[in-house]
N, C-alpha and C positions, 0 to 999 in steps of 0.2 A: 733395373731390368732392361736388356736389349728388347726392340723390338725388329725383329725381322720378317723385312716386306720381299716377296720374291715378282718381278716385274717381269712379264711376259708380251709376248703379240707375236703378230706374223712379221713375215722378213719385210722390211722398210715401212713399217704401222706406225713408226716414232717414238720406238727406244731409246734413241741417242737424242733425242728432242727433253725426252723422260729422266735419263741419266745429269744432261746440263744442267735443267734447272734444280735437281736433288742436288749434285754438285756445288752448282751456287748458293744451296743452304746450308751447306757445309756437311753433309750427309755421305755418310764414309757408302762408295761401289764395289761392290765386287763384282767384276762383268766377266761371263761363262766366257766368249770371243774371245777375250783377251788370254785367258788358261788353256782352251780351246787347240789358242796358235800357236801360246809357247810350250805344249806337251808334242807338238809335233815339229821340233825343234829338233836338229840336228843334237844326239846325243842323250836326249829324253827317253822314257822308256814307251810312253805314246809311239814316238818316232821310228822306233825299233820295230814296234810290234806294225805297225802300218806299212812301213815297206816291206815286212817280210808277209805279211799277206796279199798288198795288191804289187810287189816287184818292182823291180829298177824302172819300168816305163814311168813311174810320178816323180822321178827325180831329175832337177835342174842340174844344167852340168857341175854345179857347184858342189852337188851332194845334198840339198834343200829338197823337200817338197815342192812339187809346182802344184798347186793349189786347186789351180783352175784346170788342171787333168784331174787331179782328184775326185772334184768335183764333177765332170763332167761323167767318172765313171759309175758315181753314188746316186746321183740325183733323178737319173731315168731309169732305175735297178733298184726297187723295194728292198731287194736280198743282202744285195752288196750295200744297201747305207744301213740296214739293221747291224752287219759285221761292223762298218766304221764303228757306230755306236757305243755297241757292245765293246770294242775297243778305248773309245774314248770315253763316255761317260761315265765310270767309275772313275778314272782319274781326276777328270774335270771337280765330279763333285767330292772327292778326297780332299782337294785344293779346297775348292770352297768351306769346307767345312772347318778347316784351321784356318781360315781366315775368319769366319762367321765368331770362333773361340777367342782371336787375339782381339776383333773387335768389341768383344763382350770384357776381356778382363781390359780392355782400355776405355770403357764405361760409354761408348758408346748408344748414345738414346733409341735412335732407328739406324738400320741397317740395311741399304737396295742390293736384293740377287737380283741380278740383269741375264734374263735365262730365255733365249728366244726359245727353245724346249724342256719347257719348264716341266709343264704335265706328260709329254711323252715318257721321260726319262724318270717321272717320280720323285721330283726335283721338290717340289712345293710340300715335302714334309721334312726338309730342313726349315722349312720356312712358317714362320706366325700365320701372315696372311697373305694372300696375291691380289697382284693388281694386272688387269689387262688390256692393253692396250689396241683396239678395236678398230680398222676401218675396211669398208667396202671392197671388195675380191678384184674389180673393176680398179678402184683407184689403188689398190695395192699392186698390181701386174704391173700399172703405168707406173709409179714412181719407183720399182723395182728395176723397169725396165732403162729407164731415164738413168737411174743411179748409178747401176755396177754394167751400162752397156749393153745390158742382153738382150737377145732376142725373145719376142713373144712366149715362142713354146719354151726356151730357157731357162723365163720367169716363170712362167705356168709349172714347170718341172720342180723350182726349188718351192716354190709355193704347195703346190701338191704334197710334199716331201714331209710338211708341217699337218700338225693335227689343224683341221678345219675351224675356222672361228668359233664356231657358234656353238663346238662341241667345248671349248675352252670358256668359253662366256657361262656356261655352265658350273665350271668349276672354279672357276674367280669369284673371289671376295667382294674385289670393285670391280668396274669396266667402264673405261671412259674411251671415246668411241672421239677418234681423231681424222675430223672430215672437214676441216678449217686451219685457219691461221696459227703458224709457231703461238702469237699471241692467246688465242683460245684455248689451246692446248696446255700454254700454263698456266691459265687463269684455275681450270679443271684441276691443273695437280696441285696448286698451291689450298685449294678448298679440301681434298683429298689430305693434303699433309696438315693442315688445322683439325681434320678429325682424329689422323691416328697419333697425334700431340694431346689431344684430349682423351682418346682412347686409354695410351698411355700411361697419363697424368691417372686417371682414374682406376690404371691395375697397379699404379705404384704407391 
């Protein structure tokens, strides 16, 4: 029996901190991001339905998405990123869900959805149980801001964008709250993956 963990947080919490070390237990990912970019891929049906709602202004002269228009037109417009959504989130989790299937009939023990909107979207009842990944609003802006370049209100806008912590802390399983070192951070998930190996062991 698969188990499936669906992994959440806010933008730059240490998902990708959270996927590595799963990774290096040889723990099969499935990350929304990565389905996310390729349904908005020239020729995809995402990609279709996205340009013909927000118009040739988000396209690179290449015919691509520019990304960072896209974004700039979603992220300070409650209206316009509920439409992204509603766009994209069913396909996103269509995807996820045959992959969730191909890793179950390939016996798979545990399973990470890496879904930075996990509960917005309804995401976490594909999923066994979730985990959330937690830190401070303050040190979120700044290492968001550090990361992808952007400005204050920016950050504050794609952050805003996201259900609030502490509303998501609520509907977590676990929440390990990452306000220290790479090294802390996996010390917390590697005692997190000895429970749900024990968890496991004992619903099989």
């Amino acid at each position: 029996m698969t188990l499936v963990l669906g992994v959440t947080g806010g933008i730059a919490s240490g998902k990708s901190t959270a996927d590595a070390f799963f990774r290096q237990k040889q723990i099969p990912i499935i990350d929304s991001d990565l389905i996310a970019h390729d349904i908005l891929n020239p020729g995809k049906i995402g990609y279709k339905q996205v340009v013909q709602q927000f118009g040739p202004t988000i396209l690179n002269a290449d015919g691509t998405i520019n990304r960072r228009k896209l974004g700039q037109l979603v992220f300070g417009d409650a209206e316009q990123l509920a439409i992204l959504n509603q766009i994209t989130h069913p396909l996103i989790f269509q995807t996820i869900q045959t992959k969730i299937t191909q890793n179950r009939q390939t016996g798979a023990a545990i399973v990470i959805v890496d879904a930075p909107v996990l509960f917005e979207s309804g995401g976490q009842k594909y999923c066994d149980q979730t985990l959330l990944i937690a830190i401070p609003k303050a040190l979120q802006v700044k290492r968001l801001m550090q990361r992808d370049q952007l400005s204050k209100q920016a950050a504050l806008e794609r952050i805003n964008s996201q259900m609030p912590l502490a509303q998501k802390a609520k509907l977590a399983d676990y929440v390990i709250t990452n306000t220290g070192t790479i090294e802390e951070l996996t010390a917390k998930l590697a005692q997190l993956l000895l429970k749900l190996r024990g968890d496991k062991n004992g619903m099989s």
